[in-house]
N, CA, C and O atoms as a MOPAC input file, in Angstrom:
PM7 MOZYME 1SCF
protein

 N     20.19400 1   -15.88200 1   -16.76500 1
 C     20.87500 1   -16.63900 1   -17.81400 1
 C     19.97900 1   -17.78100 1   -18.29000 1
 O     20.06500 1   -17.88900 1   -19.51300 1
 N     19.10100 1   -18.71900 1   -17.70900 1
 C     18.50700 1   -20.26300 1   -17.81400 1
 C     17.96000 1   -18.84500 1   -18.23000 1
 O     18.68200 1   -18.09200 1   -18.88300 1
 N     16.66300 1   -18.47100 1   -17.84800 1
 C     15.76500 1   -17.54300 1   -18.52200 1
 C     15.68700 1   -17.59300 1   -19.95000 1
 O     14.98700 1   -18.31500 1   -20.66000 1
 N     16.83300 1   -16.37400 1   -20.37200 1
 C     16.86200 1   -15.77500 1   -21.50000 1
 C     18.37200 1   -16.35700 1   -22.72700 1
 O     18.96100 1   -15.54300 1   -23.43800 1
 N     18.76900 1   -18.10100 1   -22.69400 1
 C     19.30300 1   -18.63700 1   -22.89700 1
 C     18.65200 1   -19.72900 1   -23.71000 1
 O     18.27800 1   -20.64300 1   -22.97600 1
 N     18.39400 1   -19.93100 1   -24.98900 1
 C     18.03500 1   -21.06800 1   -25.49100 1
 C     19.10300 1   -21.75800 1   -26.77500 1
 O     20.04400 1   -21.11500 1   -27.24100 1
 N     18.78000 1   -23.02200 1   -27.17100 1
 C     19.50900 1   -23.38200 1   -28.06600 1
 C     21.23800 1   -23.56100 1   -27.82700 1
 O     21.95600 1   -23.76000 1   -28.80700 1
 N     21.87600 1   -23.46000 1   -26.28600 1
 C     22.72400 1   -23.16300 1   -26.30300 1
 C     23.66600 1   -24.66100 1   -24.92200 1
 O     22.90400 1   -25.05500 1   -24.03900 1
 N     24.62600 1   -25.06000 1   -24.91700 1
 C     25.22500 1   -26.19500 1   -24.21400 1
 C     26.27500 1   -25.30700 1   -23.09900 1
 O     27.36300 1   -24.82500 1   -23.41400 1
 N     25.75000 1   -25.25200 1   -21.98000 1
 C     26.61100 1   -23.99900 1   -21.16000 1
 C     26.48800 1   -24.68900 1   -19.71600 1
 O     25.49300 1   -25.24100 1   -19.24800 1
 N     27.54200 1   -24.54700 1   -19.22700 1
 C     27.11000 1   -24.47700 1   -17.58900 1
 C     27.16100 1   -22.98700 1   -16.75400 1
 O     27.28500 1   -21.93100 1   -17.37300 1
 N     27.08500 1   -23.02400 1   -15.73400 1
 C     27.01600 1   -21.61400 1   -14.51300 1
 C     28.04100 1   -22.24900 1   -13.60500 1
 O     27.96900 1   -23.31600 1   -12.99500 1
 N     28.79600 1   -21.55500 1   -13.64100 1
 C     29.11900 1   -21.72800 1   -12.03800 1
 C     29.73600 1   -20.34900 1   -11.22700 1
 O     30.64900 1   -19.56200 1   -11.47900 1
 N     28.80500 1   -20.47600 1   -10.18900 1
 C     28.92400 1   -19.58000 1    -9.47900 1
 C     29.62900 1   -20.05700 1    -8.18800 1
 O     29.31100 1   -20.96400 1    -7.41900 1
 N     30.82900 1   -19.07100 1    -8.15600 1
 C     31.82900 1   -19.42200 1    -6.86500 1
 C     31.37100 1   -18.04300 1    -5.36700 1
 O     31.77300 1   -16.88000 1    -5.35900 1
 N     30.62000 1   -18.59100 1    -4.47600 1
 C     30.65100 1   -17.90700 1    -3.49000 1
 C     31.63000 1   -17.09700 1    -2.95200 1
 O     32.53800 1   -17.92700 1    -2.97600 1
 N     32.03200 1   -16.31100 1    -2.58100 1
 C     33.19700 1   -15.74100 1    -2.62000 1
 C     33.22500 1   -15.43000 1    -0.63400 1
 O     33.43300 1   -14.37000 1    -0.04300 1
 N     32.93800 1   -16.77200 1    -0.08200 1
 C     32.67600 1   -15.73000 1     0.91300 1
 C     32.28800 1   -14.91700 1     2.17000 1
 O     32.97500 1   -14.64300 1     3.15400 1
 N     30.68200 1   -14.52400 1     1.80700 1
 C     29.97100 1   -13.45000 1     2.15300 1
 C     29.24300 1   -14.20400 1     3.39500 1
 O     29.25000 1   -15.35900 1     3.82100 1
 N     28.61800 1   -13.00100 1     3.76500 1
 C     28.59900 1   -13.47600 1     5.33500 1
 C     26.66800 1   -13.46200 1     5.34400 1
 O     25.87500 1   -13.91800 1     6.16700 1
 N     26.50500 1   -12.89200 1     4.33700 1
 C     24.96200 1   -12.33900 1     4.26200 1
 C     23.83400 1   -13.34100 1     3.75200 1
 O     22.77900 1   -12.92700 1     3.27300 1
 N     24.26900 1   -15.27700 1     3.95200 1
 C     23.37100 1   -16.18200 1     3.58000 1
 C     23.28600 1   -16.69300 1     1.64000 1
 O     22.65800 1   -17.64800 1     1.18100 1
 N     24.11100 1   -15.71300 1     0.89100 1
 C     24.31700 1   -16.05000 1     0.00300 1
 C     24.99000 1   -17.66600 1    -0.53500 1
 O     25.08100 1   -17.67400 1    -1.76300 1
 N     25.32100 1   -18.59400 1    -0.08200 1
 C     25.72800 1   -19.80500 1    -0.13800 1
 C     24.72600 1   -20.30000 1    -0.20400 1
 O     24.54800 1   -20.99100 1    -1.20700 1
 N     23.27900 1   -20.17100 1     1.08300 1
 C     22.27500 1   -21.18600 1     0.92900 1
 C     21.41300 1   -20.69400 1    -0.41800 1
 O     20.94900 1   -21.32400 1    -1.36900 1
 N     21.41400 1   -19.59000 1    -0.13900 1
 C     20.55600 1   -19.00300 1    -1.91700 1
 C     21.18100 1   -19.85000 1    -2.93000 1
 O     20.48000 1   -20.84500 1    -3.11100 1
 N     22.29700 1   -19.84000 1    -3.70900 1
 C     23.01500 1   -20.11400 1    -4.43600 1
 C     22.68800 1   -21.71900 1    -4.35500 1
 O     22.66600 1   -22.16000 1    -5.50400 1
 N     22.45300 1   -22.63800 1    -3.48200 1
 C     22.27300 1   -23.73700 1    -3.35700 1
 C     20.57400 1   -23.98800 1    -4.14700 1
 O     20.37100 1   -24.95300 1    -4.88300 1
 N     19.67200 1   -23.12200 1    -3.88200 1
 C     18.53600 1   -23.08500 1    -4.40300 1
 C     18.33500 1   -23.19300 1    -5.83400 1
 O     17.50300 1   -23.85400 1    -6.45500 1
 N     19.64200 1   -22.09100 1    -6.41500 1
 C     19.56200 1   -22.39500 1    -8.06500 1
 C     20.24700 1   -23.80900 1    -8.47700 1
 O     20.02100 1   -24.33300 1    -9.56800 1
 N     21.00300 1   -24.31000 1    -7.61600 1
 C     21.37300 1   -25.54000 1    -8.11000 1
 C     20.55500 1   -26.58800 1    -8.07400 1
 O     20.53200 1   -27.41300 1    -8.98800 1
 N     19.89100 1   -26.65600 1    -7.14400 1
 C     18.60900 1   -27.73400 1    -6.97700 1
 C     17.58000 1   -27.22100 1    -8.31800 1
 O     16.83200 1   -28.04300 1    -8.84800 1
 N     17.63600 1   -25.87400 1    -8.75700 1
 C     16.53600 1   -25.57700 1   -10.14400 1
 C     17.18900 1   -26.11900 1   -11.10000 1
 O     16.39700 1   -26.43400 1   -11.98800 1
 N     18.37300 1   -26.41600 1   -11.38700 1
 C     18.71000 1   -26.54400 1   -12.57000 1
 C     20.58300 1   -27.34900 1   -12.62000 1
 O     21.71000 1   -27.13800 1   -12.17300 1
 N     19.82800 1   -28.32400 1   -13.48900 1
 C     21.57900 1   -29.22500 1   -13.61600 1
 C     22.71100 1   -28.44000 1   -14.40900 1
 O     23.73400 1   -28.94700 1   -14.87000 1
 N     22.42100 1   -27.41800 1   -14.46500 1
 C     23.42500 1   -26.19600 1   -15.60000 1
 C     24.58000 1   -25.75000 1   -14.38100 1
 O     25.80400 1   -25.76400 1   -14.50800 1
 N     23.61500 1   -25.26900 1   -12.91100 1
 C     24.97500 1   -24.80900 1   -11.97100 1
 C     25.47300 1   -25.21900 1   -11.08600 1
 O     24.79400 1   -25.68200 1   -10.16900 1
 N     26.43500 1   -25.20700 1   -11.05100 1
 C     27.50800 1   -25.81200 1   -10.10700 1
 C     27.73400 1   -24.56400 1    -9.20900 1
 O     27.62400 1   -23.39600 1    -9.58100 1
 N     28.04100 1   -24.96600 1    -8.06500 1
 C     28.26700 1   -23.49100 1    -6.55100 1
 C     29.41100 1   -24.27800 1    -6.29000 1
 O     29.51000 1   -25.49700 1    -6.43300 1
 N     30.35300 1   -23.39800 1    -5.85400 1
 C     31.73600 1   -23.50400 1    -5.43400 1
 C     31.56400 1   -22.51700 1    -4.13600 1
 O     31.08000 1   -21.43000 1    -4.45300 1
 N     31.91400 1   -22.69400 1    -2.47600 1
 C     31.87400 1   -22.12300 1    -1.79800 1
 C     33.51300 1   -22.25900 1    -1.31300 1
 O     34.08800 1   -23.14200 1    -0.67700 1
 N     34.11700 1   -20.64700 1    -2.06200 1
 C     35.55400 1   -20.46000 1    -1.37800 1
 C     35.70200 1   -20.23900 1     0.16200 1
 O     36.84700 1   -20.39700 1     0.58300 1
 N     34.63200 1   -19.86100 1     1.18400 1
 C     34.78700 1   -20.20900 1     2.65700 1
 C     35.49300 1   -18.65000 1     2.79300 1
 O     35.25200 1   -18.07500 1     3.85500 1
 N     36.41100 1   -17.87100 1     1.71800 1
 C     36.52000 1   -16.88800 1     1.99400 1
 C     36.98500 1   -15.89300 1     1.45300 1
 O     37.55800 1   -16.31100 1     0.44700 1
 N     37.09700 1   -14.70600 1     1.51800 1
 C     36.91400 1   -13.62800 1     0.05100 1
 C     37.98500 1   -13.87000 1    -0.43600 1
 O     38.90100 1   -13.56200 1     0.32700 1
 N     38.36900 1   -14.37100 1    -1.56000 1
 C     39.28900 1   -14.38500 1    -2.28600 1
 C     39.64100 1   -13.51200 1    -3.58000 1
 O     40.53500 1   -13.65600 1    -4.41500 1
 N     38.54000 1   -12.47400 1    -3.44700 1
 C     38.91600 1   -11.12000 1    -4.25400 1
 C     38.23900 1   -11.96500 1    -5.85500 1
 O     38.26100 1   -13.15500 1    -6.16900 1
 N     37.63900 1   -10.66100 1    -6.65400 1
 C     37.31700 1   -11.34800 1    -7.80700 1
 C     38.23300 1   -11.87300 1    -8.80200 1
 O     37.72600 1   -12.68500 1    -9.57500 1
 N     39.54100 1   -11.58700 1    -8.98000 1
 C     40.39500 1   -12.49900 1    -9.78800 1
 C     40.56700 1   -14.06600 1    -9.74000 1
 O     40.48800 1   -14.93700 1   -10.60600 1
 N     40.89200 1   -14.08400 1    -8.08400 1
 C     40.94200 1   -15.41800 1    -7.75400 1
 C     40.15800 1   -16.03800 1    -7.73500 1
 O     40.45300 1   -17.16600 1    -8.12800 1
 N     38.80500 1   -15.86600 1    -7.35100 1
 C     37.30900 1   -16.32500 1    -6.87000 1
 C     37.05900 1   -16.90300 1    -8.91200 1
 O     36.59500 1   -18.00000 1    -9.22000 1
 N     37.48800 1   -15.88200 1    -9.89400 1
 C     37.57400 1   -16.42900 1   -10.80500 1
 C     38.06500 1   -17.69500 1   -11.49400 1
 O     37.42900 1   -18.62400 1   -11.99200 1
 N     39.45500 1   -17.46100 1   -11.37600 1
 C     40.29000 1   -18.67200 1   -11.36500 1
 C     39.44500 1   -20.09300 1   -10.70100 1
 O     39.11900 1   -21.12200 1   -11.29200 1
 N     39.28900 1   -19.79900 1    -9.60400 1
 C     38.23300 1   -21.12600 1    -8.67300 1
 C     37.51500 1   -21.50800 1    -9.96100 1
 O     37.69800 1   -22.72000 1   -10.07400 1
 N     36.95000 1   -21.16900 1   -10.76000 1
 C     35.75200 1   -21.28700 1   -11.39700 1
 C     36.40400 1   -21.84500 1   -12.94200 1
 O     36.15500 1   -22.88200 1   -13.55700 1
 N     37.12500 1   -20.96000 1   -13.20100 1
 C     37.68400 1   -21.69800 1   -14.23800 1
 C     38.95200 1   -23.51100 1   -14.13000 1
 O     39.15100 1   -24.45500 1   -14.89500 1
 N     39.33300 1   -23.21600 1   -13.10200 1
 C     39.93100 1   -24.68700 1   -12.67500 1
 C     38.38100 1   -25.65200 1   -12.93100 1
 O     38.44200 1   -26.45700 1   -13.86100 1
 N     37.51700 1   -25.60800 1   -12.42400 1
 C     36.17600 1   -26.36700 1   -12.64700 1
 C     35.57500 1   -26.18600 1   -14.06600 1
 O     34.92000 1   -27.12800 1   -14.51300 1
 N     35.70500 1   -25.25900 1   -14.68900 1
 C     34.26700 1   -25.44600 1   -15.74300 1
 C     35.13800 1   -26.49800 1   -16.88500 1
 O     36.32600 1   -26.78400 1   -17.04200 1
 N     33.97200 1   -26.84700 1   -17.49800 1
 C     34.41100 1   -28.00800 1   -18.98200 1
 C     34.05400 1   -27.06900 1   -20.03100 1
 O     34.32100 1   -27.79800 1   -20.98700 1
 N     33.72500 1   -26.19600 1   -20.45400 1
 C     33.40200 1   -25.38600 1   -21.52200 1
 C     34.57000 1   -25.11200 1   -22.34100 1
 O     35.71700 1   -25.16100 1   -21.89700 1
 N     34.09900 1   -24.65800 1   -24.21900 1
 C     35.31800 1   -24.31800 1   -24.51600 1
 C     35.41000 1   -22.85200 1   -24.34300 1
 O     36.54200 1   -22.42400 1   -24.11400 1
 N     34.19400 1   -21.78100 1   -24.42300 1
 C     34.49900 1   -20.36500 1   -24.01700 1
 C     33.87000 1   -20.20400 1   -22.49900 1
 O     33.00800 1   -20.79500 1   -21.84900 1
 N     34.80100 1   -19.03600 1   -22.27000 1
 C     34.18200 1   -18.26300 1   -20.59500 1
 C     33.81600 1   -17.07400 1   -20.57400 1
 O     34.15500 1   -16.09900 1   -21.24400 1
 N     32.97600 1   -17.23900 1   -19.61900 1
 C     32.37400 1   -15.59900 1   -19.72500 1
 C     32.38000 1   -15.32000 1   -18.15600 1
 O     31.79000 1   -15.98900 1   -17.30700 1
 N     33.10900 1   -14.27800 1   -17.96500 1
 C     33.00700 1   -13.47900 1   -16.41100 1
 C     31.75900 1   -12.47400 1   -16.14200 1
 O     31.74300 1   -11.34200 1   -16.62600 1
 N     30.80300 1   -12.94300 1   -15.39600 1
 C     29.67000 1   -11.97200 1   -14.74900 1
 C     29.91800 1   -11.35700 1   -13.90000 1
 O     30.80200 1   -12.09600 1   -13.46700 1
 N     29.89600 1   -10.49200 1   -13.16300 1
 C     29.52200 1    -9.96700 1   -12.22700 1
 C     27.85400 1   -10.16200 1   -11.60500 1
 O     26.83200 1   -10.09000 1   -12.28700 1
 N     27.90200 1   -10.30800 1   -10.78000 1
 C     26.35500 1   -10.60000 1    -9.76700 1
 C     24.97000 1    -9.69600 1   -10.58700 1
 O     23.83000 1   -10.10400 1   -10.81100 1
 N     25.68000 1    -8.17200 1   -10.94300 1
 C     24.49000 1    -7.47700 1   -11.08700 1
 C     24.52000 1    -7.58500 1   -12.76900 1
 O     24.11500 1    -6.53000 1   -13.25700 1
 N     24.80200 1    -8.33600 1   -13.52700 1
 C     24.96400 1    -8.56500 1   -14.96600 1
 C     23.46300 1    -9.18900 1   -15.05500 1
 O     23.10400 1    -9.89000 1   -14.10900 1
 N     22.53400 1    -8.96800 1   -16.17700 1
 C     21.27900 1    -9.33700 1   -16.80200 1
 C     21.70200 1    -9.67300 1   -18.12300 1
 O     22.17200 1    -8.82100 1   -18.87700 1
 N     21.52200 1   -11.19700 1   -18.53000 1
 C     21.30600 1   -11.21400 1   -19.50300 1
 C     19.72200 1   -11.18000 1   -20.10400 1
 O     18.73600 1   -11.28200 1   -19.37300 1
 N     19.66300 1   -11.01000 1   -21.62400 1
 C     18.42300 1   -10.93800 1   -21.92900 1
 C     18.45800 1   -11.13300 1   -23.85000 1
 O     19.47000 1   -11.01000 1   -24.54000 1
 N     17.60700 1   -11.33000 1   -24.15600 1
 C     17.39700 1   -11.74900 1   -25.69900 1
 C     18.07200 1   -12.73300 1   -26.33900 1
 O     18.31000 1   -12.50000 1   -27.52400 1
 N     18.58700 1   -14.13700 1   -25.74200 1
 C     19.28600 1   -15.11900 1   -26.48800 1
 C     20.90300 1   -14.32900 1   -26.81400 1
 O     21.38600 1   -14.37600 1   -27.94500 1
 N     21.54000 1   -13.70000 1   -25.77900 1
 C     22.70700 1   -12.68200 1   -26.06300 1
 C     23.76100 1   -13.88900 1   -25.89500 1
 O     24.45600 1   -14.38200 1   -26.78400 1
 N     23.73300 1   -14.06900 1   -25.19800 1
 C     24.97400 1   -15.79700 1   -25.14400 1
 C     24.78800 1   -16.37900 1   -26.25800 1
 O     25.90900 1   -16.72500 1   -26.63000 1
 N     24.08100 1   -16.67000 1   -26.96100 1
 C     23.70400 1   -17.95000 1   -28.48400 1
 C     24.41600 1   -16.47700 1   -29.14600 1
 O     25.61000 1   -16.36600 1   -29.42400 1
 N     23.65200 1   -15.69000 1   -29.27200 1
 C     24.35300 1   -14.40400 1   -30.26900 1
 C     25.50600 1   -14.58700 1   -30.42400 1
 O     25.94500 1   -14.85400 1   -31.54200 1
 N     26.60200 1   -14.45300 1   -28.91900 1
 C     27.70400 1   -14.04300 1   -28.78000 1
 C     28.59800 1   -15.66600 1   -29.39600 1
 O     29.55000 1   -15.43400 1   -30.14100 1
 N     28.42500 1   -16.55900 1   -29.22200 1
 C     28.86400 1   -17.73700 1   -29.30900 1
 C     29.03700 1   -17.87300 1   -31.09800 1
 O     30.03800 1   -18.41600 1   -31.56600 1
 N     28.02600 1   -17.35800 1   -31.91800 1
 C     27.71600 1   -17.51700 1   -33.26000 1
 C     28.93100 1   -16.46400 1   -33.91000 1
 O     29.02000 1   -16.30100 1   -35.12700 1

């Protein structure tokens, strides 16, 4: 998303959902790269609806967009989609 994102006023937030496999400290790494994401660690699977919700109680944005983990963005597609 930071990548292939320009011209555009957005945050990330990614809510851990969780997982047992070190994903929290990763997720901590992109936050130290960049003041855009915020990590929410739910402590435990709360299924993707809810794990959603978590995320939307937090963001300040006026639109949302739901990713999934294996989602790529690429070519300024967020500025596209926003216009």
């Amino acid at each position: 998303i930071i990548k292939n994102t320009q011209d555009l006023n957005y945050e990330i937030i990614l809510v851990e959902n969780g997982s047992k496999d070190g994903s929290f400290q990763m997720l901590q790494g992109y936050k130290k790269k960049s003041k855009r994401v915020r990590v929410i660690n739910a402590r435990k699977n709360l299924g993707f609806g809810r794990a959603n919700n978590v995320g939307v109680i937090k963001s300040k944005g006026e639109f949302l967009l739901f990713l999934n983990s294996d989602t790529i963005i690429t070519d300024n597609a967020l500025r596209e989609s926003v216009d």
